[in-house]
C-alpha positions as CSV (number, residue, x, y, z in Angstrom):
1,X,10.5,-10.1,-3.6
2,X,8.5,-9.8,-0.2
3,X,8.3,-12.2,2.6
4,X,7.1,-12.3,6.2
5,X,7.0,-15.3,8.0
6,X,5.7,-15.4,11.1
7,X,5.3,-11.8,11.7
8,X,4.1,-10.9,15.3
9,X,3.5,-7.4,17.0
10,X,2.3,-6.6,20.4
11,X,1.3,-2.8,21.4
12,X,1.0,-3.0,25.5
13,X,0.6,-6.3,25.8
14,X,-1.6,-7.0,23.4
15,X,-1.0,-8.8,20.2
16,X,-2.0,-7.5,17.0
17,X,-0.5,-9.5,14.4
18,X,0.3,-13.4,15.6
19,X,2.5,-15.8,13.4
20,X,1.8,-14.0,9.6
21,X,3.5,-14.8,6.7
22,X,2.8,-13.8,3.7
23,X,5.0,-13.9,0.3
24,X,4.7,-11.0,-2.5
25,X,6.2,-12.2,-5.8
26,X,8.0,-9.5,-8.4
27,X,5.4,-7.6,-10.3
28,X,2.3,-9.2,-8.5
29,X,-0.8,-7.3,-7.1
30,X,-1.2,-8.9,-3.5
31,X,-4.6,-8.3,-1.5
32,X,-4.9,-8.1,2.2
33,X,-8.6,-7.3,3.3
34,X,-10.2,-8.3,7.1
35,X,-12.5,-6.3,9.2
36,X,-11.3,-3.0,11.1
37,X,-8.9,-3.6,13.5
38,X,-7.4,-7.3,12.2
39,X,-3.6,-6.0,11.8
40,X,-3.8,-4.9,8.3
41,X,-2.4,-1.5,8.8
42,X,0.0,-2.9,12.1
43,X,1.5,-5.0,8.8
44,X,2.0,-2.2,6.8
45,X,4.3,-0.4,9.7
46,X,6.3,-3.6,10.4
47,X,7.2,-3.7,7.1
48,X,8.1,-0.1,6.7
49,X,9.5,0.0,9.9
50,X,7.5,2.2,12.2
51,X,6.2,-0.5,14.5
52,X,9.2,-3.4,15.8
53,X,7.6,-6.4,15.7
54,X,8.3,-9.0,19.0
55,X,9.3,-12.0,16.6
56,X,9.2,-13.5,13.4
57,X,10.9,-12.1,10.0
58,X,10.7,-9.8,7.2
59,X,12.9,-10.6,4.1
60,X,12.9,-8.1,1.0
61,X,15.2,-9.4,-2.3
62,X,17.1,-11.7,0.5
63,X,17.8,-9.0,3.0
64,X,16.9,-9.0,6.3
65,X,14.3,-5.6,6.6
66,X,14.8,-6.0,10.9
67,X,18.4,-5.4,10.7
68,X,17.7,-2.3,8.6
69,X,17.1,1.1,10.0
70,X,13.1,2.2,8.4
71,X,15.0,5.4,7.0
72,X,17.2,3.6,5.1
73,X,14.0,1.2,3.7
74,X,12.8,3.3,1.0
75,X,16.2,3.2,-1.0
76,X,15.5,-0.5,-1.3
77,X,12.5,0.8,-3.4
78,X,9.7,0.2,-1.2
79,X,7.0,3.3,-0.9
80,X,4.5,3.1,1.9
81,X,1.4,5.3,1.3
82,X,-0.2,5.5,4.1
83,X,-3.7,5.3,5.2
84,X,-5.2,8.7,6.0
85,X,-3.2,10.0,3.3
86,X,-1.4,12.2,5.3
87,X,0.2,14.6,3.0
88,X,2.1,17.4,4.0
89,X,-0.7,19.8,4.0
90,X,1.5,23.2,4.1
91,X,3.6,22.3,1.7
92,X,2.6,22.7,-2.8
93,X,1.6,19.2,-4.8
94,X,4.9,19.3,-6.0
95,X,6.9,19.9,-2.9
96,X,5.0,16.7,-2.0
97,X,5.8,14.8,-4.7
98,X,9.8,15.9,-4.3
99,X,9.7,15.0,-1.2
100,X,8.8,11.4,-2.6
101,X,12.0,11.5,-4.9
102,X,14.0,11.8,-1.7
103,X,15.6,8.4,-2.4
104,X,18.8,7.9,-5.3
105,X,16.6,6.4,-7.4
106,X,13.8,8.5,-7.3
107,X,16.2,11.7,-8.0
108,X,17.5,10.0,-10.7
109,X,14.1,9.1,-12.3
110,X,12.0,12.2,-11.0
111,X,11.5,13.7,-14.8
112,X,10.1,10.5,-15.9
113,X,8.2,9.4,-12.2
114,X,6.8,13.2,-13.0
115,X,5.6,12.6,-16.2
116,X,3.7,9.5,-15.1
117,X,2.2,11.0,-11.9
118,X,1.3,13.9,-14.2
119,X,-0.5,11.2,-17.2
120,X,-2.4,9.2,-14.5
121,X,-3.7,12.2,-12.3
122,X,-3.7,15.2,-14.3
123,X,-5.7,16.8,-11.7
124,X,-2.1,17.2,-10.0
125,X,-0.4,18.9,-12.9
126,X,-3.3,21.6,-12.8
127,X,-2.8,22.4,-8.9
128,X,0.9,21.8,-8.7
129,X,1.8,25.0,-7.0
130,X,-1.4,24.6,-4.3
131,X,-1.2,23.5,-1.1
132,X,-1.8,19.9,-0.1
133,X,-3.9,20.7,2.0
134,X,-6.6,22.7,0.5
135,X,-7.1,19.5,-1.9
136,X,-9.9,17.6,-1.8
137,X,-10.1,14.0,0.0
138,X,-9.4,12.1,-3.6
139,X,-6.6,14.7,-4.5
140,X,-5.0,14.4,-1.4
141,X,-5.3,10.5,-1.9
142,X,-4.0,10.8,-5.7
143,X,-1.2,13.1,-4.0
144,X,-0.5,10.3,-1.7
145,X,0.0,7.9,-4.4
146,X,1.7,10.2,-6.5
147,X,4.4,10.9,-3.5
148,X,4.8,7.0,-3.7
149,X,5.3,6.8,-7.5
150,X,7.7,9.9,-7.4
151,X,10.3,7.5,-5.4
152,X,10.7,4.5,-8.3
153,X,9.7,2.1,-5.6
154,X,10.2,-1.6,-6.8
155,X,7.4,-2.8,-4.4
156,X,4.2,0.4,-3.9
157,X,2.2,-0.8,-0.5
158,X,-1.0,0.6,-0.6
159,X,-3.0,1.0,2.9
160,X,-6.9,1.4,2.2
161,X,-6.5,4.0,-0.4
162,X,-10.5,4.0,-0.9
163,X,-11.1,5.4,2.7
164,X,-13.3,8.1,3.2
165,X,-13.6,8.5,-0.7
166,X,-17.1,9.1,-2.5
167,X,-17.3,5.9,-4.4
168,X,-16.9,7.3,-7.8
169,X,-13.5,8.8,-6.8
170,X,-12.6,5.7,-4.9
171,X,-13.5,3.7,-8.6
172,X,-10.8,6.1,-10.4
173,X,-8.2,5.3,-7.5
174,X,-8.6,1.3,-8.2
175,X,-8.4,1.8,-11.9
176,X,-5.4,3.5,-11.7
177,X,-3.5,1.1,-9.1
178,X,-4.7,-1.4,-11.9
179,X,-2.9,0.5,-14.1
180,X,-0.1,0.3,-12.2
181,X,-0.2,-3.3,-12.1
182,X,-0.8,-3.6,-15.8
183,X,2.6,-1.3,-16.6
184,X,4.4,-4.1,-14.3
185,X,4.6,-2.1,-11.2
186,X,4.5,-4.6,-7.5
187,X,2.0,-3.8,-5.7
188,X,0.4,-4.8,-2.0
189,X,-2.8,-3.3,-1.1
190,X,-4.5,-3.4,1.7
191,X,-8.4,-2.4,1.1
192,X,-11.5,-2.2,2.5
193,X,-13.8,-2.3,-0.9
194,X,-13.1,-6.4,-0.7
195,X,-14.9,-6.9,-3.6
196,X,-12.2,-4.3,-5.7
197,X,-9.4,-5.6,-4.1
198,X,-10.0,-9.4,-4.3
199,X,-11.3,-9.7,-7.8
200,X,-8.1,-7.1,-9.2
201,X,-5.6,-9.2,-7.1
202,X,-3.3,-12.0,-8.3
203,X,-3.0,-13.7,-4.8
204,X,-5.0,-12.3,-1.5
205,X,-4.9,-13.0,2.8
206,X,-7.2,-12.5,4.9
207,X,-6.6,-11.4,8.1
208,X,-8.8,-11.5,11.2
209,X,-7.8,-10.5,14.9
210,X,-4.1,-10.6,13.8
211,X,-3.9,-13.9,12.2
212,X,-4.3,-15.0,8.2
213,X,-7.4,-17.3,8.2
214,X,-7.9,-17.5,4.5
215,X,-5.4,-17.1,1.2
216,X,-5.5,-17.6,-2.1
217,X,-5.6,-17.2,-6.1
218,X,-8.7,-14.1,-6.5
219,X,-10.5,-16.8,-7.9
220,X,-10.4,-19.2,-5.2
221,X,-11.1,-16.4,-2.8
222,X,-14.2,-15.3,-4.5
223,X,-15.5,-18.6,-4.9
224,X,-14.7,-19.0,-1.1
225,X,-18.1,-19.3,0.3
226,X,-17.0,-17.5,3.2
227,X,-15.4,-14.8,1.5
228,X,-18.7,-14.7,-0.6
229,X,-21.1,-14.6,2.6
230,X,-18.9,-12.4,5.3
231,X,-16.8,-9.8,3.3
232,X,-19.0,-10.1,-0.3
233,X,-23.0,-10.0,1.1
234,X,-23.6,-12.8,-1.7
C-alpha cells in the first residue's frame, strides 16, 4: 500500500531523515519508535506532504505521492493525525469531526464513520456541541483520532498519540487503535510508549538520527537485545 524508499529531508542544511525506506502492507499495523528528535515526525510530514523531501520516493497503491499536491492526498484515503493533537479549538467536536469528512469518501460515509467514532469514544457523542478546546488532553486526542476516522482513510498514520497523556488514558488510546487494527483498518504509528507500540505491531523501524537502524516482525524486535536494553529497560 505504503512505500518510501530512500526518503531524505534536510531543514537548513541539516538532514533529518537520510536514505529511509520503509514498506506498509494493506491492513497491517506498522511501528516506528526512536528517541526524540530521530525523524519520526519529519516522516510523517513527507508523507502527508507538509515537508518536500530533497530525494528519494514515496509510492502510495502505485502512485507517485511527490507528484501530488498534499491537498489532494487525503482523497487517496490517507488521514494524518497529528502529534500535539492540534484540533481546531474554536470550533464544536462535531465541526471537528466534519471537517474530517472533507474528502468524497468521507462525505459519502460520514453517517457510518459517525457511528463508529461515536461506539469507540462515546465521550465525543456526550460533548458534541462543546468546543474543542475546552476538552481535556485525552478528549482532544480521541477528537484527533476521531477527525482521522471521520475521512474513511484506507491508510490512519498515527504520530505519538500517547503524548502528554496520563497513562491510564494513554492505555484506552492504544486499545482503541488496536481496535482499529482488529476491524482491518491500516495503520502506521509512530509512538513513544515502545513497549505498546512494538509488541501491538505486525512489522516495526527504528529510527535513530534520521536513519532506520533496526526493523522487524514485533517479535524479533522484542527479542532484539538492543531493543530490550535501550528502548525496553529489560
Amino acid at each position: 500500500m505504503l512505500s518510501v524508499e530512500s526518503l531524505s529531508v534536510a531543514y537548513g542544511g541539516l538532514t533529518a531523515l537520510s536514505e529511509v525506506s520503509l514498506n506498509v502492507g494493506a491492513g497491517q499495523f506498522v511501528s516506528i519508535v526512536g528517541p526524540n528528535g530521530a525523524g519520526k515526525t519529519t516522516l510523517f510530514k513527507a508523507i502527508s506532504g507538509t515537508v518536500k523531501p530533497a530525494g528519494g520516493r514515496i509510492r502510495f497503491d502505485d502512485r507517485d505521492l511527490l507528484a501530488v499536491e498534499p491537498s489532494e492526498r487525503a482523497h487517496f484515503g490517507i488521514a494524518h493525525v497529528p502529534e500535539g493533537r492540534q484540533v481546531f479549538a474554536s470550533m464544536t467536536v462535531m465541526e471537528n469531526l466534519e471537517m474530517g469528512a472533507y474528502p468524497q469518501t468521507g462525505r459519502s460515509d460520514w453517517q457510518r464513520n459517525l457511528d463508529r467514532i461515536f461506539a469507540l469514544f462515546p465521550i465525543l457523542a456526550e460533548r458534541r456541541a462543546q468546543a474543542a478546546g475546552t476538552l481535556s488532553g485525552g478528549e482532544q486526542q480521541m477528537l484527533a483520532i476521531g477527525r482521522g476516522i471521520a475521512s474513511s482513510p484506507r491508510l490512519l498514520m498515527l504520530d505519538e498519540p500517547s503524548m502528554g497523556l496520563a497513562p491510564v488514558v494513554a492505555d484506552l488510546i492504544f486499545e482503541r487503535v488496536v481496535e482499529l487494527h482488529r476491524d482491518g483498518m491500516t495503520i502506521l504509528l509512530v509512538e513513544q510508549r515502545v513497549a505498546e507500540a512494538v509488541q501491538s505491531c505486525d512489522f516495526g523501524y527504528v529510527l535513530e538520527t534520521g536513519r532506520v537502524v533496526l526493523s522487524g516482525t514485533h517479535q524479533a524486535l522484542l527479542a532484539n537485545d538492543r531493543i530490550r536494553s535501550v528502548y525496553l529497560g529489560m
